[in-house]
N, C-alpha and C positions, 0 to 999 in steps of 0.2 A: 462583492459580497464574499466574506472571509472565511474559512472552517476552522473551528479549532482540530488542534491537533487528535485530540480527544476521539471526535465526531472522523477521524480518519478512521486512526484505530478501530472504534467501533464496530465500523463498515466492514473493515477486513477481516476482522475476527468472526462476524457473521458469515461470512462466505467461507471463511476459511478458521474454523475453531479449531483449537489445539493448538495452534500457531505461536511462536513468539513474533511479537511483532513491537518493534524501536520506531519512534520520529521523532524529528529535531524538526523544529521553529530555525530556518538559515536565518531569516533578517530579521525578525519578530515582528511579522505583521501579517499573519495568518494567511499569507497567499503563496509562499513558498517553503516548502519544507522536503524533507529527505527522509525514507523508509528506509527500515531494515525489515525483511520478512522472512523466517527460518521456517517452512512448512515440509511435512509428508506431502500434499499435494502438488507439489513442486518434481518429486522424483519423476526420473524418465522424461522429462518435457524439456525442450530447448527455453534457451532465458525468453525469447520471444514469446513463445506460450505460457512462460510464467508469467511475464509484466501483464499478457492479454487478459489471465486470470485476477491480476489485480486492477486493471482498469474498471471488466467487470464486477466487483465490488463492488466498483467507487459508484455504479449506477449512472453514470453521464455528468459524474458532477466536475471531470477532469474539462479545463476551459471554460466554467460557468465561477463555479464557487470556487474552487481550485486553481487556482493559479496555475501553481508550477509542483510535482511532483518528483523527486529524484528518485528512481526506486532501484535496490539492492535486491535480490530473492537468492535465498540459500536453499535448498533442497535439503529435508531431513530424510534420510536413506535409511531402510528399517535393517 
């Protein structure tokens, strides 16, 4: 079962509003794709704590509906 890219976004923007947030479709068949995620909620956190922040998001859909996730996270520093 596939997500659109859309329905990723979404998700992250809900957890994390204010955000800019990029995916790209790698193969085009909604199971693999690649984030960019540029948040305030990112400052001060190791990138580990970041990805954790965005799995959270994702609500457990990473390995079910989700395939495969590439994720980027850029800390916006005030």
């Amino acid at each position: 079962m596939a997500m659109l890219a859309e329905e990723i976004r979404a998700l992250i923007l809900e957890a994390l509003p204010n955000s800019e947030v990029t995916i790209e479709d790698l193969r085009g068949d909604g199971d693999h794709y690649s984030c960019h995620i540029r948040s305030k909620a990112f400052a001060g956190k190791t990138r580990v704590q970041q990805h954790k922040i965005v799995y959270e998001a994702l609500g457990g859909r990473m390995g079910n509906q989700l395939h495969a996730l590439a994720i980027q996270t850029t800390p916006i520093e005030e």
